[in-house]
C-alpha positions as CSV (number, residue, x, y, z in Angstrom):
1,X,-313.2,-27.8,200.8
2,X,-310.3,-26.2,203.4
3,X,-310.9,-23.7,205.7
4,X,-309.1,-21.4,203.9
5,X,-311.0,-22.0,200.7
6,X,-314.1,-21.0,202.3
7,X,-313.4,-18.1,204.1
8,X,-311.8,-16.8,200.6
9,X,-315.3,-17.5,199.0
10,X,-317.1,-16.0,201.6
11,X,-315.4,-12.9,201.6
12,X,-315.3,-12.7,197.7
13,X,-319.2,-13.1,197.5
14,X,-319.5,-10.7,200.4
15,X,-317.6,-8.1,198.3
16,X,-319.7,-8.9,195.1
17,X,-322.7,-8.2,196.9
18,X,-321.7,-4.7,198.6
19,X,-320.9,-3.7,195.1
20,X,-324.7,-4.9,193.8
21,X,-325.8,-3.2,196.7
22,X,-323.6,0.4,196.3
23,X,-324.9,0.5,192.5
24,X,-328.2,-0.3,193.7
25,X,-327.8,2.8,195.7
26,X,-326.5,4.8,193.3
27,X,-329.3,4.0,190.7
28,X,-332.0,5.1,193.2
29,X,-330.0,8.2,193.7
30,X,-329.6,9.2,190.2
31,X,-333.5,8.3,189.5
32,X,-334.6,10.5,192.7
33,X,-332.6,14.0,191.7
34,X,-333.6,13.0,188.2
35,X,-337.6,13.0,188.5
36,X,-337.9,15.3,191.9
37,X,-339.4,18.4,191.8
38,X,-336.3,21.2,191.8
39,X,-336.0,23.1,194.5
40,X,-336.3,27.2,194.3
41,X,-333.5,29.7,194.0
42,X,-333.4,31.2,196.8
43,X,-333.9,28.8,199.4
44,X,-332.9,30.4,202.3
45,X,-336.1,32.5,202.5
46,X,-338.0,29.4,203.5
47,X,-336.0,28.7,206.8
48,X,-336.5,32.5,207.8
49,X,-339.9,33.8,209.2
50,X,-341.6,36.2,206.4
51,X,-343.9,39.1,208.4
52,X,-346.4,40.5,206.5
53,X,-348.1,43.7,207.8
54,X,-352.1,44.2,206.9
55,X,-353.8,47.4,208.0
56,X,-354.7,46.5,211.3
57,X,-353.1,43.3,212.1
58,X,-349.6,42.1,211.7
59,X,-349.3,38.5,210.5
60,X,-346.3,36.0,210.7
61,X,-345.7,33.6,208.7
62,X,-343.2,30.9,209.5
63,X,-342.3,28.0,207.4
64,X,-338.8,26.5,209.2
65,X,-337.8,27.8,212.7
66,X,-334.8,27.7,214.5
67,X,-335.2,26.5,218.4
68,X,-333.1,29.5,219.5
69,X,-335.3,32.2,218.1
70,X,-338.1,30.4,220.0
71,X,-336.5,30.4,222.9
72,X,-335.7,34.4,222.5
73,X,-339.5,35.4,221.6
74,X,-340.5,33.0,224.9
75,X,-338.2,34.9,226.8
76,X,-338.8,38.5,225.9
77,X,-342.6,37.5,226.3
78,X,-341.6,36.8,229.9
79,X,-339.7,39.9,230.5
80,X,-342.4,41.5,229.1
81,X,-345.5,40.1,231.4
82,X,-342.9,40.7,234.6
83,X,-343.1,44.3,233.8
């Protein structure tokens, strides 16, 4: 076989195989939003902090938090202690 011959082949089974692999992809994609569990309505509220007050006690619950409100409540604590 020529050079050229080869490199054609090469590159022909190369693109055969990205397809196999891109409708591999695609069939795991299409099984996994099929048979997951769907997510709720309204799914903002579980990247905000939810505060719940009892009679005494105020509780705070947080499922997802952003780094920047962290970094607020640490520095108003601080302001707060230097006072």
């Amino acid at each position: 076989m020529s050079g050229i011959t080869i490199s054609l082949l090469t590159y022909a089974i190369t693109i055969v195989i990205s397809f196999f692999v891109a409708i591999l992809i695609k069939i795991i994609v299409v099984l996994l939003e099929k048979f997951s569990k769907e997510e709720p309505e309204d799914s903002f509220k579980s990247t905000t902090s939810n505060i719940t007050k009892t009679e005494s006690t105020t509780t705070t619950v947080v499922d997802k938090q952003d780094d920047s409100e962290l970094a607020i409540a640490i520095a108003l604590a601080k302001l707060k202690s230097n006072s």
